[in-house]
PDB file of N, CA, C and O in Angstrom:
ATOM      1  N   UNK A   1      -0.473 -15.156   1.516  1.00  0.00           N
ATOM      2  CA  UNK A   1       0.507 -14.080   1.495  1.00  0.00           C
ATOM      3  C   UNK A   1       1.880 -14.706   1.746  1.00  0.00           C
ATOM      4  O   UNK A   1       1.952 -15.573   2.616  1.00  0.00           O
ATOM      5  N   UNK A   2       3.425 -14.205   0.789  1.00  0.00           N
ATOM      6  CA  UNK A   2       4.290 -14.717   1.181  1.00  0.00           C
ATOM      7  C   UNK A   2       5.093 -14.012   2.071  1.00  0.00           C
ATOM      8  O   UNK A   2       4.823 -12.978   2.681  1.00  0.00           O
ATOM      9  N   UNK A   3       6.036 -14.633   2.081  1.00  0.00           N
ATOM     10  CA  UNK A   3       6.777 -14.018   3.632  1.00  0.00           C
ATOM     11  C   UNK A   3       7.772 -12.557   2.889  1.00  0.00           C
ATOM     12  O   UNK A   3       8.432 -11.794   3.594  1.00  0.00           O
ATOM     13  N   UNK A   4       7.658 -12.439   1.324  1.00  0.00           N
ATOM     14  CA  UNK A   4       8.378 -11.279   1.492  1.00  0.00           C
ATOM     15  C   UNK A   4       6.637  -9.849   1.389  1.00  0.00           C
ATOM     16  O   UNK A   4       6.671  -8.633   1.575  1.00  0.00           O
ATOM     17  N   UNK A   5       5.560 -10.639   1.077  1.00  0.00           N
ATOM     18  CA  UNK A   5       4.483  -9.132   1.183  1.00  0.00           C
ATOM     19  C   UNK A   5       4.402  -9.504   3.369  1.00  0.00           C
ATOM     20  O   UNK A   5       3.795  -8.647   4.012  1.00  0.00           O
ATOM     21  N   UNK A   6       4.767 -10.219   3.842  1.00  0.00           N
ATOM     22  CA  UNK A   6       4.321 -10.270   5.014  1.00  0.00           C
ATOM     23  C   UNK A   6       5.574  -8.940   5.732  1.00  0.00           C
ATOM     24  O   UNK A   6       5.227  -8.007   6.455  1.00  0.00           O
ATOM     25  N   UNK A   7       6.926  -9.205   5.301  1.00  0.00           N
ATOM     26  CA  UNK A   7       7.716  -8.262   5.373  1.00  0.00           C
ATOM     27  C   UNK A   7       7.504  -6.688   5.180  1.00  0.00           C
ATOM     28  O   UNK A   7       7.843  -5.700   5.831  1.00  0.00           O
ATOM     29  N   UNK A   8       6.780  -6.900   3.975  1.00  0.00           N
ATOM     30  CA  UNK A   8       6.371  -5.559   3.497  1.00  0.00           C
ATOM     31  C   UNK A   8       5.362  -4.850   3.925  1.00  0.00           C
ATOM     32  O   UNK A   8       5.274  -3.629   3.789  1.00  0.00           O
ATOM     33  N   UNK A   9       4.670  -5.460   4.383  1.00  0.00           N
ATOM     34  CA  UNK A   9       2.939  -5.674   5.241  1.00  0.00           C
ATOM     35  C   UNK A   9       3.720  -4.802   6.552  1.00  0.00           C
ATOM     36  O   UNK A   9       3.734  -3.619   6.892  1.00  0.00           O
ATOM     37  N   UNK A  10       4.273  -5.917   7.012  1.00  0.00           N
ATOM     38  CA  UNK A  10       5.054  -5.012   8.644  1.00  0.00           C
ATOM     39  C   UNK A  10       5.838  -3.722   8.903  1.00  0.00           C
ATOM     40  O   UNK A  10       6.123  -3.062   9.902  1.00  0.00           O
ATOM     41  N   UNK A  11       6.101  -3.627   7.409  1.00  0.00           N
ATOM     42  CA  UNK A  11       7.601  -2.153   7.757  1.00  0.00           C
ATOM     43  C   UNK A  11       6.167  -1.161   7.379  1.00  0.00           C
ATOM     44  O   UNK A  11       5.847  -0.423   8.311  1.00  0.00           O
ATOM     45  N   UNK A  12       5.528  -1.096   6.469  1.00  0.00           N
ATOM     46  CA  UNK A  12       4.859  -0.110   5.943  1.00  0.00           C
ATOM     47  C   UNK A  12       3.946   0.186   6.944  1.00  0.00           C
ATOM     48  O   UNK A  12       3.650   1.377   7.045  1.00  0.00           O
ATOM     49  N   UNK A  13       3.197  -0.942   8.045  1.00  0.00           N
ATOM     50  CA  UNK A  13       2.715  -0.537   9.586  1.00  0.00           C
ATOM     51  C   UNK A  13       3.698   0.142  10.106  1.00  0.00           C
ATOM     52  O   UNK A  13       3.698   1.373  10.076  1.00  0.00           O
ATOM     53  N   UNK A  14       4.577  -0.498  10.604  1.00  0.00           N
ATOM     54  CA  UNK A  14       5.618   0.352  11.490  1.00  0.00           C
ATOM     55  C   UNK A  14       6.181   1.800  11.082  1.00  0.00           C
ATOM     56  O   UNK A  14       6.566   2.657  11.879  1.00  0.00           O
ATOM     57  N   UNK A  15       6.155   1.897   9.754  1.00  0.00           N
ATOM     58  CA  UNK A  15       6.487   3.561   9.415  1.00  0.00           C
ATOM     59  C   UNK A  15       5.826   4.396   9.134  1.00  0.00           C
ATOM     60  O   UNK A  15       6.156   5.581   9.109  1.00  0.00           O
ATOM     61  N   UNK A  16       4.431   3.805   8.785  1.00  0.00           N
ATOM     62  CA  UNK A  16       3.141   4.914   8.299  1.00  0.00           C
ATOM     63  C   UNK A  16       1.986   4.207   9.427  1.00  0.00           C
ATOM     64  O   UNK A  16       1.973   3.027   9.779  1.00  0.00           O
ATOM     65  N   UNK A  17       0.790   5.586   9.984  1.00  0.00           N
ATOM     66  CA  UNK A  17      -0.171   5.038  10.271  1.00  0.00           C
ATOM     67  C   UNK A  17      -1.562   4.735   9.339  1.00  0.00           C
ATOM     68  O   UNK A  17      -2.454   5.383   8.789  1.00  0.00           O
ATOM     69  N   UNK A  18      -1.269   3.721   9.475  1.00  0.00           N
ATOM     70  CA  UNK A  18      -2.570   2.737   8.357  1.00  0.00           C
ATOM     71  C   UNK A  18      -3.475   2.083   8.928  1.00  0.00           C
ATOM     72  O   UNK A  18      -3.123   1.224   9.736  1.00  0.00           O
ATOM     73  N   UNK A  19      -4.563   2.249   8.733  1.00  0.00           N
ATOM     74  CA  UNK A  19      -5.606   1.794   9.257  1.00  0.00           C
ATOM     75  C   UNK A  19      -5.661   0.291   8.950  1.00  0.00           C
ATOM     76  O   UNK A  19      -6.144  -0.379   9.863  1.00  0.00           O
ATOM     77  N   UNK A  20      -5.236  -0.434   7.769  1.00  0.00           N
ATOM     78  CA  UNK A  20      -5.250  -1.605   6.741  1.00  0.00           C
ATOM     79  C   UNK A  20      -4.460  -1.485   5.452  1.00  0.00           C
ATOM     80  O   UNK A  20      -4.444  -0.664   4.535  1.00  0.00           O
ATOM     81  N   UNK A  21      -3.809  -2.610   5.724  1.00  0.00           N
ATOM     82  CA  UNK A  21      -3.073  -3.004   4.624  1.00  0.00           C
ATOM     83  C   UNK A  21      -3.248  -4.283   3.861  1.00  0.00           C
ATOM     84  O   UNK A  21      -3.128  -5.409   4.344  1.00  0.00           O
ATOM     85  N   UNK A  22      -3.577  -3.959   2.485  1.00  0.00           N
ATOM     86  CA  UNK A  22      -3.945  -5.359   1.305  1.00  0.00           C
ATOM     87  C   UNK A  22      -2.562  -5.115   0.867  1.00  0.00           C
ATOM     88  O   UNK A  22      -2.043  -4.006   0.737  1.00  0.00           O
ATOM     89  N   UNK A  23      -1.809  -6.695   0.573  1.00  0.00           N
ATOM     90  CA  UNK A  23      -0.831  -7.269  -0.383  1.00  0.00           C
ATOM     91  C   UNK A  23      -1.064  -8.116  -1.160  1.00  0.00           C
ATOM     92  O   UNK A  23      -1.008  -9.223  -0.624  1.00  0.00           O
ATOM     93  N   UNK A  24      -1.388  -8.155  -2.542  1.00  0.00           N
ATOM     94  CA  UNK A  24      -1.291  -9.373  -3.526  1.00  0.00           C
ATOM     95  C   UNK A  24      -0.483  -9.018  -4.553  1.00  0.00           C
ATOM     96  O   UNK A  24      -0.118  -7.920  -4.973  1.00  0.00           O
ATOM     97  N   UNK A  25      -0.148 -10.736  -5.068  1.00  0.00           N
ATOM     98  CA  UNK A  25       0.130 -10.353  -6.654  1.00  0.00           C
ATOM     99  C   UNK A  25       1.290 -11.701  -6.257  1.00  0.00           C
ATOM    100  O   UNK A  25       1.029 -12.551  -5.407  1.00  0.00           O
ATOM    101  N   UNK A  26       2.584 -11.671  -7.063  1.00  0.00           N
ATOM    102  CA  UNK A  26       3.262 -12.669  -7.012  1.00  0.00           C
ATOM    103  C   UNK A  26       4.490 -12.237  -7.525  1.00  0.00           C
ATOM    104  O   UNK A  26       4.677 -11.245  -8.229  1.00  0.00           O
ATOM    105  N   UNK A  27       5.511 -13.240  -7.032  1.00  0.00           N
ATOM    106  CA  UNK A  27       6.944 -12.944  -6.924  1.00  0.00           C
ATOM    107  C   UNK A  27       7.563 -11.288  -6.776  1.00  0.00           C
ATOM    108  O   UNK A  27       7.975 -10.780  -5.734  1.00  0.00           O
ATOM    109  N   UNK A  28       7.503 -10.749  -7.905  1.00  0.00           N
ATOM    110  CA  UNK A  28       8.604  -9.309  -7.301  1.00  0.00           C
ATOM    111  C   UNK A  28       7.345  -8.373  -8.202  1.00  0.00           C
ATOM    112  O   UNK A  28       7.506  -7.247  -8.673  1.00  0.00           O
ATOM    113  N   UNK A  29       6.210  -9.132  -8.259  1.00  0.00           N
ATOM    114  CA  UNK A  29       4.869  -8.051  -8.352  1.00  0.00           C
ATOM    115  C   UNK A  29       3.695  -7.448  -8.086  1.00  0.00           C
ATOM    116  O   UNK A  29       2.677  -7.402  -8.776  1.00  0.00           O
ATOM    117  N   UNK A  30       3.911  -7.013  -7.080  1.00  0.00           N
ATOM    118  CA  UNK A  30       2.890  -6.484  -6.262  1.00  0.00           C
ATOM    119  C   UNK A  30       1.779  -5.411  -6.587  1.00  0.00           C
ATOM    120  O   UNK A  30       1.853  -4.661  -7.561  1.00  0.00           O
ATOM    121  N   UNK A  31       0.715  -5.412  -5.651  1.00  0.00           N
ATOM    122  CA  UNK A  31      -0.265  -4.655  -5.365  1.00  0.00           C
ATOM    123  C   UNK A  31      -0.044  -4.375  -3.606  1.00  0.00           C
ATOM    124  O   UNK A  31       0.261  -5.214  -2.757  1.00  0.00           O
ATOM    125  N   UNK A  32      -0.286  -3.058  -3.441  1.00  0.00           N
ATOM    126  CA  UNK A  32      -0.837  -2.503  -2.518  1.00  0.00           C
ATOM    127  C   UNK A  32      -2.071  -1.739  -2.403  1.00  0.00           C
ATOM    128  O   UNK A  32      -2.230  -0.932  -3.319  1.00  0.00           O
ATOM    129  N   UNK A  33      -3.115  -1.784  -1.393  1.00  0.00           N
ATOM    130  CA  UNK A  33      -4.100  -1.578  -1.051  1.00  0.00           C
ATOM    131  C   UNK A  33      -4.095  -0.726   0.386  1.00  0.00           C
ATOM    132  O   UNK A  33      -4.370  -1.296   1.442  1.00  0.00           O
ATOM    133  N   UNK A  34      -3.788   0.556   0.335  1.00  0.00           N
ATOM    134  CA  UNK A  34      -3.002   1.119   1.705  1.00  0.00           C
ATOM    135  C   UNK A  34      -4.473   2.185   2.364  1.00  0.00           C
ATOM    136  O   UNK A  34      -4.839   3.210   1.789  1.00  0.00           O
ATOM    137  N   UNK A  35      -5.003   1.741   3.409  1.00  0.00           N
ATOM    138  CA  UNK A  35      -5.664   2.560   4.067  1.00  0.00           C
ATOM    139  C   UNK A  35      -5.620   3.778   4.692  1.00  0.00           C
ATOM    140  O   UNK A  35      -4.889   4.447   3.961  1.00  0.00           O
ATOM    141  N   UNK A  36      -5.793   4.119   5.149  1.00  0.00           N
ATOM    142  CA  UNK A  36      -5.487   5.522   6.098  1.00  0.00           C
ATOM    143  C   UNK A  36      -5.891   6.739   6.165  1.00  0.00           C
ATOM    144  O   UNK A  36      -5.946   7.215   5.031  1.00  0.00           O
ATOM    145  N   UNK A  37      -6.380   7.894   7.435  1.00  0.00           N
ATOM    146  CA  UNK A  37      -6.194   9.366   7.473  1.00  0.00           C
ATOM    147  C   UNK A  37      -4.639   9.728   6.839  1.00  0.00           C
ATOM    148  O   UNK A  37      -4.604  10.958   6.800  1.00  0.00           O
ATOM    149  N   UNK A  38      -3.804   9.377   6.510  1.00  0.00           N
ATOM    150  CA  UNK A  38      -2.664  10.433   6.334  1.00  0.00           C
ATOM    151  C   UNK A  38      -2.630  10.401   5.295  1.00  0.00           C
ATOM    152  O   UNK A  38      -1.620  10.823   4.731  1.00  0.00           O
ATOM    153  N   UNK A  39      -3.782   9.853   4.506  1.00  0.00           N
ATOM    154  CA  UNK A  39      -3.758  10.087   3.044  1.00  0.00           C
ATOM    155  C   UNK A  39      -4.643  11.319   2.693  1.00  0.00           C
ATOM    156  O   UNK A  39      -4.880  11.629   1.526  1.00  0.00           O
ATOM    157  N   UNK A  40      -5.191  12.111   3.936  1.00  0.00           N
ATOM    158  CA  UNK A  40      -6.706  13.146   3.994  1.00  0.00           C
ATOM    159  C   UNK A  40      -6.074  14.251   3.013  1.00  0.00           C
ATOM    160  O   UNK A  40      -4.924  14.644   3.211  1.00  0.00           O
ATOM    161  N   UNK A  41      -6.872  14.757   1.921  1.00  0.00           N
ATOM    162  CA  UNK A  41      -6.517  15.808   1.193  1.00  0.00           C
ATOM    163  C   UNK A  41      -5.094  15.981   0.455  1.00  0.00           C
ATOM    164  O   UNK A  41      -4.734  17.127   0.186  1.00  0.00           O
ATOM    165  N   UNK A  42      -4.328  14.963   0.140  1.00  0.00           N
ATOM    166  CA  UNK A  42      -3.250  14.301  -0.638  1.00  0.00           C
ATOM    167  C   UNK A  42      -3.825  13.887  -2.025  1.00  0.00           C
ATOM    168  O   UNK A  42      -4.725  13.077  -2.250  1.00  0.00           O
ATOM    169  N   UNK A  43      -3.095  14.633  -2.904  1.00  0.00           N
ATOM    170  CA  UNK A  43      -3.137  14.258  -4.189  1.00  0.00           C
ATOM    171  C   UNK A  43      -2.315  12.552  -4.714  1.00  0.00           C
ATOM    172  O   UNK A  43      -1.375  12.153  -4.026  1.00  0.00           O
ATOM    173  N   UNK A  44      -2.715  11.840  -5.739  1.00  0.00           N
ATOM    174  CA  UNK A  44      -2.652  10.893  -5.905  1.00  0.00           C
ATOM    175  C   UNK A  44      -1.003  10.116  -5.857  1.00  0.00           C
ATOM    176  O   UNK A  44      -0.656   8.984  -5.522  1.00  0.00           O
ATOM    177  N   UNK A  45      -0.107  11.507  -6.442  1.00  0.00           N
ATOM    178  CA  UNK A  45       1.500  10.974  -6.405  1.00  0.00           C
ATOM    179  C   UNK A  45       1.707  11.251  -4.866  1.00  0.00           C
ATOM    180  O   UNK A  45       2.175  10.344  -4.178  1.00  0.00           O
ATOM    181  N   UNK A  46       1.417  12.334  -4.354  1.00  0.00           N
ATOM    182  CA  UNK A  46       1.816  12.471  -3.014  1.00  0.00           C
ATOM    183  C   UNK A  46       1.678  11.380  -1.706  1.00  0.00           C
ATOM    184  O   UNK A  46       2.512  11.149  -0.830  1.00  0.00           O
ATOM    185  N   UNK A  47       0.109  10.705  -1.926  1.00  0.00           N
ATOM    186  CA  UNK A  47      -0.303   9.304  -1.502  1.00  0.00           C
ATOM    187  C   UNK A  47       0.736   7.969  -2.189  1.00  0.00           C
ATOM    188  O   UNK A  47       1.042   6.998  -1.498  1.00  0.00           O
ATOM    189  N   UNK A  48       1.051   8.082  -3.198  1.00  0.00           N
ATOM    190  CA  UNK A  48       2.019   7.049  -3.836  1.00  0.00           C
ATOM    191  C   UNK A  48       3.728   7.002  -3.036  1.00  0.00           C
ATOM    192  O   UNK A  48       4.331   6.071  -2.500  1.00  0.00           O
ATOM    193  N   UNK A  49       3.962   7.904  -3.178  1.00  0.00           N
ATOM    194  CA  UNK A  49       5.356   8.614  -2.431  1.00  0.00           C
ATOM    195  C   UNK A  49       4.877   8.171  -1.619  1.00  0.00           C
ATOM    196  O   UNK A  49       4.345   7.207  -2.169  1.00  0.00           O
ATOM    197  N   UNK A  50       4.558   8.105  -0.369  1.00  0.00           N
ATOM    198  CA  UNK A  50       4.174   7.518   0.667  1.00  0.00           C
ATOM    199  C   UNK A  50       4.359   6.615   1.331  1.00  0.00           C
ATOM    200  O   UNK A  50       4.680   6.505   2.514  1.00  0.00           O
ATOM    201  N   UNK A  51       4.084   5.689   0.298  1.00  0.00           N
ATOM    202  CA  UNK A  51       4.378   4.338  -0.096  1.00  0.00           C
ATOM    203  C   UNK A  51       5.596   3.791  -0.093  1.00  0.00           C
ATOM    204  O   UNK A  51       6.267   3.068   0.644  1.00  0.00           O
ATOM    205  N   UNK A  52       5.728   4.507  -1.449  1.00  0.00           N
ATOM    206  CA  UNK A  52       7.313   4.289  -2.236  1.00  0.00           C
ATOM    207  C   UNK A  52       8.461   4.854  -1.315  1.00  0.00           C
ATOM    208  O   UNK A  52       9.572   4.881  -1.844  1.00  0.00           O
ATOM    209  N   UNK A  53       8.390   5.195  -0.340  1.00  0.00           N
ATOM    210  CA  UNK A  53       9.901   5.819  -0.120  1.00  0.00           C
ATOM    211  C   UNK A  53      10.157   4.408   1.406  1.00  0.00           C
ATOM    212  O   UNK A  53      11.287   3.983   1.644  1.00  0.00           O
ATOM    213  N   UNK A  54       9.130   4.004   2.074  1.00  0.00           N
ATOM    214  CA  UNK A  54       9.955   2.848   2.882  1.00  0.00           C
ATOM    215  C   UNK A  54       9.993   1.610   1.981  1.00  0.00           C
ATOM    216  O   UNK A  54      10.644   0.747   2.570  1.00  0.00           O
ATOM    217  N   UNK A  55       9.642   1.253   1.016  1.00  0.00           N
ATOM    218  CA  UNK A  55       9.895   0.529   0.248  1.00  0.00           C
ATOM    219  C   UNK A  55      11.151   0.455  -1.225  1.00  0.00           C
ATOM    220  O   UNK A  55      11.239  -0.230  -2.244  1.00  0.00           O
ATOM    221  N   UNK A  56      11.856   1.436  -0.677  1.00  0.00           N
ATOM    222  CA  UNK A  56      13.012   1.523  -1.426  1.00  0.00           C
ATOM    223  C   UNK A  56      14.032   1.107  -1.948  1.00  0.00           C
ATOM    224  O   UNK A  56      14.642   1.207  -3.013  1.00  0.00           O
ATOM    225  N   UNK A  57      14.144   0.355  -0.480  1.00  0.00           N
ATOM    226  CA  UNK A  57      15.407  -0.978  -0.470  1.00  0.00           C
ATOM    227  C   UNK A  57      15.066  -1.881  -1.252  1.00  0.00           C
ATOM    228  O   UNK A  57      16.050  -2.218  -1.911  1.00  0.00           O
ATOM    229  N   UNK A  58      13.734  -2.730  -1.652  1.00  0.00           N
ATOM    230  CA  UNK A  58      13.394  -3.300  -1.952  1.00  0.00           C
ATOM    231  C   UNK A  58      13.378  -3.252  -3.478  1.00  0.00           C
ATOM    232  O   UNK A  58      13.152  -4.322  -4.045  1.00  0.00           O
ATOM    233  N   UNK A  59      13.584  -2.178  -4.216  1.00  0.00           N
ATOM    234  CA  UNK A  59      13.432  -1.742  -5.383  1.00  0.00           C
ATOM    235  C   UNK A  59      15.143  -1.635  -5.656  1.00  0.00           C
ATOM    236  O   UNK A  59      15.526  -1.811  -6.812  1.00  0.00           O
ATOM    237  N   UNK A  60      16.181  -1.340  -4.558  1.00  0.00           N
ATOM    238  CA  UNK A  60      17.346  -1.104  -4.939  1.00  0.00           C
ATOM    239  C   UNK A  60      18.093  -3.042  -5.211  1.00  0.00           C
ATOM    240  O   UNK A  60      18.733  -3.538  -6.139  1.00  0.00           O
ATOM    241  N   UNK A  61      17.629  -3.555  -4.020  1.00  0.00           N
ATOM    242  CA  UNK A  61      17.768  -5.236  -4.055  1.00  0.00           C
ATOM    243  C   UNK A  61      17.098  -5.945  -5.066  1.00  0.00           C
ATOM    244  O   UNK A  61      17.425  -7.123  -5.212  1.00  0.00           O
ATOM    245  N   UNK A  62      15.838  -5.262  -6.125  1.00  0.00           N
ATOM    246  CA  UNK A  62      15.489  -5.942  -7.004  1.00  0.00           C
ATOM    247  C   UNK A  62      14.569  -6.977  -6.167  1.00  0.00           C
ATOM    248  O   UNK A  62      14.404  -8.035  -6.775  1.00  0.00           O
ATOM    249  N   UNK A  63      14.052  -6.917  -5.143  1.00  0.00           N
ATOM    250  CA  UNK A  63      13.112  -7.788  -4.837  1.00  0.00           C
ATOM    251  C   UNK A  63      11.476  -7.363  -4.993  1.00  0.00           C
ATOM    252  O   UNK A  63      10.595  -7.940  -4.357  1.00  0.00           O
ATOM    253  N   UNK A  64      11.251  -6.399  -5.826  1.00  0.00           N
ATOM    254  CA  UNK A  64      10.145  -6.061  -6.033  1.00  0.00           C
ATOM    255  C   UNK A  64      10.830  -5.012  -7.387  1.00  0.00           C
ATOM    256  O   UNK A  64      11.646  -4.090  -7.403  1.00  0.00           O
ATOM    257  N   UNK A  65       9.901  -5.813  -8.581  1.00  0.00           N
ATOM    258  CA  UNK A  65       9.855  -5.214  -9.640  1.00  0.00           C
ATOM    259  C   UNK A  65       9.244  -4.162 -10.412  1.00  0.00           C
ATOM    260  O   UNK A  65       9.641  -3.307 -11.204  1.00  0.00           O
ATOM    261  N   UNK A  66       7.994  -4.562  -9.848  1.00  0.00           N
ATOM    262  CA  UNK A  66       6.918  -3.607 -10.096  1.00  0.00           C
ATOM    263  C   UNK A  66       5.741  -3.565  -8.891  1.00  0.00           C
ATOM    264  O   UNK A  66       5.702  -4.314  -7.915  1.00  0.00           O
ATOM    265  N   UNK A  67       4.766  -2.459  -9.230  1.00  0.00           N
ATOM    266  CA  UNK A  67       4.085  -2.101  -8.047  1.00  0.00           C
ATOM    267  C   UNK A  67       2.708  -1.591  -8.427  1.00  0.00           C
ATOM    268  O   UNK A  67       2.722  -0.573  -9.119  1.00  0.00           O
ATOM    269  N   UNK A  68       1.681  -2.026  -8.155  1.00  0.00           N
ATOM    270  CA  UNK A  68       0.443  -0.801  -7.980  1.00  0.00           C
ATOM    271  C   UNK A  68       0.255  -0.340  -7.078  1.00  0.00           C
ATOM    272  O   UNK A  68       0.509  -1.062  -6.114  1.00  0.00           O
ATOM    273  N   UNK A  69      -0.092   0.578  -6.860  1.00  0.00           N
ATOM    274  CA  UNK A  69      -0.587   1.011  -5.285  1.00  0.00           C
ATOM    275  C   UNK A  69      -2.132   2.059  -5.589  1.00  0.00           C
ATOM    276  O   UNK A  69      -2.444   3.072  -6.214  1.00  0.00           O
ATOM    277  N   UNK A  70      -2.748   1.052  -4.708  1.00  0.00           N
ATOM    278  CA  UNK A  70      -4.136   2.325  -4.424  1.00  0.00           C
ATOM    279  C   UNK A  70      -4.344   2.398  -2.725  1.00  0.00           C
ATOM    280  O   UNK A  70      -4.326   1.562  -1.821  1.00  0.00           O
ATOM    281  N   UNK A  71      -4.643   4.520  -2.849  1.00  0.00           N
ATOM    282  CA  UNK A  71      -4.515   4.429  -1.415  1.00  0.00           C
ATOM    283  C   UNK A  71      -6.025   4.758  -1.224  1.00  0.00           C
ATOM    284  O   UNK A  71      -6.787   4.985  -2.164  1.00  0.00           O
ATOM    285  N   UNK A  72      -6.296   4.759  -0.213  1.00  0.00           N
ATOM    286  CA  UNK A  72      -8.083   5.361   0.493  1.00  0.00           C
ATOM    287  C   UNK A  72      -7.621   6.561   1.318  1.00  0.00           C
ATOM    288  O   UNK A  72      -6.457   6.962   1.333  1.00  0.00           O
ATOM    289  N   UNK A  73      -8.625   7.096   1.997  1.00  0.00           N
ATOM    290  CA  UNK A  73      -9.109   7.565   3.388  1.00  0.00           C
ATOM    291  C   UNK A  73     -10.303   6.408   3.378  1.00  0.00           C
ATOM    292  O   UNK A  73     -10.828   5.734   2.492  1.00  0.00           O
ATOM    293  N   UNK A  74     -10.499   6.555   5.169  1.00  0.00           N
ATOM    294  CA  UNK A  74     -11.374   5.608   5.611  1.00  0.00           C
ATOM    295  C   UNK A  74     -12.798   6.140   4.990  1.00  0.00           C
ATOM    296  O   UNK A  74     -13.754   5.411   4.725  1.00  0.00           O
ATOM    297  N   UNK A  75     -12.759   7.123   4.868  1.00  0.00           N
ATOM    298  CA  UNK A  75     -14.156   7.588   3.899  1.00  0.00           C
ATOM    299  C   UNK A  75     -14.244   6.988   2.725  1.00  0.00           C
ATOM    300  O   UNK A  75     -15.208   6.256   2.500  1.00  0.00           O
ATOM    301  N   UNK A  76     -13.208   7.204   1.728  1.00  0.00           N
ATOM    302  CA  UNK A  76     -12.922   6.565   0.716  1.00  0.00           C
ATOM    303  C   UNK A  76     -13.029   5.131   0.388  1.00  0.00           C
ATOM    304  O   UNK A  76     -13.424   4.506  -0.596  1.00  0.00           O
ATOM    305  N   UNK A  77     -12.475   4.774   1.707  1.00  0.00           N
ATOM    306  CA  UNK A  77     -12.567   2.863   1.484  1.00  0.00           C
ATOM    307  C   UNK A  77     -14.155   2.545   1.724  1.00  0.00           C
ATOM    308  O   UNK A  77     -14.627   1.605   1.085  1.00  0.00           O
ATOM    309  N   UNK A  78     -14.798   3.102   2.397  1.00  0.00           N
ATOM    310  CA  UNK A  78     -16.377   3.116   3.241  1.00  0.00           C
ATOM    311  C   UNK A  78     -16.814   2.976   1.549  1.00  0.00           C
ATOM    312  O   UNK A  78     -17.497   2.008   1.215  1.00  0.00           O
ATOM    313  N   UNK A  79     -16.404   3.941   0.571  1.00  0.00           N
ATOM    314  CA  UNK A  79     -17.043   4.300   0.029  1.00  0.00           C
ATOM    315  C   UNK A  79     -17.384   3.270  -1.755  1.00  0.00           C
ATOM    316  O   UNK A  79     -18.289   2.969  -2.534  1.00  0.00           O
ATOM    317  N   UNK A  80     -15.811   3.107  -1.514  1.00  0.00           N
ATOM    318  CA  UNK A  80     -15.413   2.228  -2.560  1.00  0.00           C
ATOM    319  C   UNK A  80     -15.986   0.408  -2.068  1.00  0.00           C
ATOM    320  O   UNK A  80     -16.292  -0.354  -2.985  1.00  0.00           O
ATOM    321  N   UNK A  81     -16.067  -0.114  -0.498  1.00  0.00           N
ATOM    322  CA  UNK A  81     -16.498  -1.211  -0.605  1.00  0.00           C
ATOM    323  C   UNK A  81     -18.057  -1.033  -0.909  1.00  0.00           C
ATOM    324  O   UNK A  81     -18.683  -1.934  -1.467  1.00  0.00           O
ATOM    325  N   UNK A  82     -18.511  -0.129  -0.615  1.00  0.00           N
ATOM    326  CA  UNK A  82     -20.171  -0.261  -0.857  1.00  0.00           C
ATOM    327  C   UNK A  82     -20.391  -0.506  -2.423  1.00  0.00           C
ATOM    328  O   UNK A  82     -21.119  -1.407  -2.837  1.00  0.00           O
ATOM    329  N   UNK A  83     -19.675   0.405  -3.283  1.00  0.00           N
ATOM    330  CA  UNK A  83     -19.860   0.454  -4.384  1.00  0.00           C
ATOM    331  C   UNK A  83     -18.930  -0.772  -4.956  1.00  0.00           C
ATOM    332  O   UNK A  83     -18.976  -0.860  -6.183  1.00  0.00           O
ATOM    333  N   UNK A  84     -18.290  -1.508  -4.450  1.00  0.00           N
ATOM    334  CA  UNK A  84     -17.796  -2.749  -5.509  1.00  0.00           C
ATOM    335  C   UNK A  84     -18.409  -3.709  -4.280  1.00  0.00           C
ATOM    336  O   UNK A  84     -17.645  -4.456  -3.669  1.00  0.00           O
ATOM    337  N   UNK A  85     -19.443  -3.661  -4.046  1.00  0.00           N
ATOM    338  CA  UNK A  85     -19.915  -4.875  -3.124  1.00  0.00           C
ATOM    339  C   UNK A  85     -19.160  -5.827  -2.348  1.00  0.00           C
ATOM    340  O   UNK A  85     -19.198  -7.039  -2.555  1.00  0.00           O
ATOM    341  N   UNK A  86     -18.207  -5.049  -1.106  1.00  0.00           N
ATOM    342  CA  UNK A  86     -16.872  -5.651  -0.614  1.00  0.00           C
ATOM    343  C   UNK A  86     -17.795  -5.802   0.516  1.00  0.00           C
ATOM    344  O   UNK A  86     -17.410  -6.325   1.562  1.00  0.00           O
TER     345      UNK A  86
END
């Protein structure tokens, strides 16, 4: 992980509660992998927004170009490692 997803890793703890956070990908293209209850009964943009709004600066500075983001509930993640053999 580089030191700008380690950056990104830390603000998105500090402003949302997340159970776990995945960062990959390279230079200004990321993946997020965002855990959490505060995603419970949230539709898919509403979970995205989520995301996207402390990561803003980052999009205004051009240090992140593009983005995926998939979010869970801890049910969800339970559910998704069984079924991709995580």
């Amino acid at each position: 992980m580089n030191t700008q997803h380690t950056k990104i890793k830390k603000l998105l703890k500090k402003k949302l509660s997340l159970k776990k956070i995945i960062i990959k990908g390279f230079e200004k293209n990321i993946e997020i992998i965002a855990i959490g209850e505060i995603f419970l009964n949230l539709k898919t943009v509403q979970r995205e927004k989520i995301i996207y709004f402390p990561l803003m600066k980052y999009f205004q500075n051009n240090d992140i170009h593009s983005i995926c983001i998939q979010t869970y509930t801890l049910q969800e993640w339970k559910k998704y490692k069984k079924n991709h053999y995580l």
